[in-house]
N, C-alpha and C positions, 0 to 999 in steps of 0.2 A: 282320408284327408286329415286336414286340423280344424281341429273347433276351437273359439273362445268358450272360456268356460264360463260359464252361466254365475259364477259365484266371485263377481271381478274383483270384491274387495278382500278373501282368501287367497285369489292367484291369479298372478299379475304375467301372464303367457299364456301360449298356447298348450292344445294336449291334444297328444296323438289319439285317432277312433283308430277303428280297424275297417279300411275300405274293401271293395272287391275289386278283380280283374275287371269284370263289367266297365266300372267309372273308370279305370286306368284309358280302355279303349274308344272311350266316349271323349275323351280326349286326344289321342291321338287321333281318332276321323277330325276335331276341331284344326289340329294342329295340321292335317293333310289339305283341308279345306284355305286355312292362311297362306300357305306355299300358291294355289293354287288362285290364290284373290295376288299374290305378290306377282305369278307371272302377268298376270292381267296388267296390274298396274305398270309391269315392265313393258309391254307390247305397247300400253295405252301415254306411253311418255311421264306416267307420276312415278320419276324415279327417287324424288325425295323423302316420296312415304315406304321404300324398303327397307330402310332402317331398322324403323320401327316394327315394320310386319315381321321382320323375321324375327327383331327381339320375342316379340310376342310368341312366334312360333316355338322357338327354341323354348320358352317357358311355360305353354303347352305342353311340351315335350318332358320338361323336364318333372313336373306335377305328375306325369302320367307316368314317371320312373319312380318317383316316391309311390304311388299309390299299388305301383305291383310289385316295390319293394314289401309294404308292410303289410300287402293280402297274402304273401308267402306265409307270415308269422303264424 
């Protein structure tokens, strides 16, 4: 993932770690489970909160495409 780095007043960003597969799929079961709370909300009439759920989901998704991009390095 990305860490702040501990030394704010040297650098003023982020820095890449080196994560594993592990955390990549620890996110995607997160992001299976959001799909899964949005059909509920679908069945259950709060369809104003899908929006948001799926945002969410997709950025889930998309953390867990950086995270087994950079465990390949």
């Amino acid at each position: 993932m990305v860490k702040k780095c501990c030394r704010a007043l040297e650098h003023k960003g982020l820095l890449a770690v080196k994560p594993d597969a592990k955390e990549a799929e620890e996110y995607i079961i997160k992001a299976k489970k959001n799909l899964e709370l949005c059909k509920l909300y679908k069945e259950k009439g709060f369809d104003y909160k899908l929006p948001e759920e799926w945002f969410y989901t997709l950025y889930l998704l998309r953390i867990s495409n950086f995270v087994q991009i950079w465990s390949r390095e």
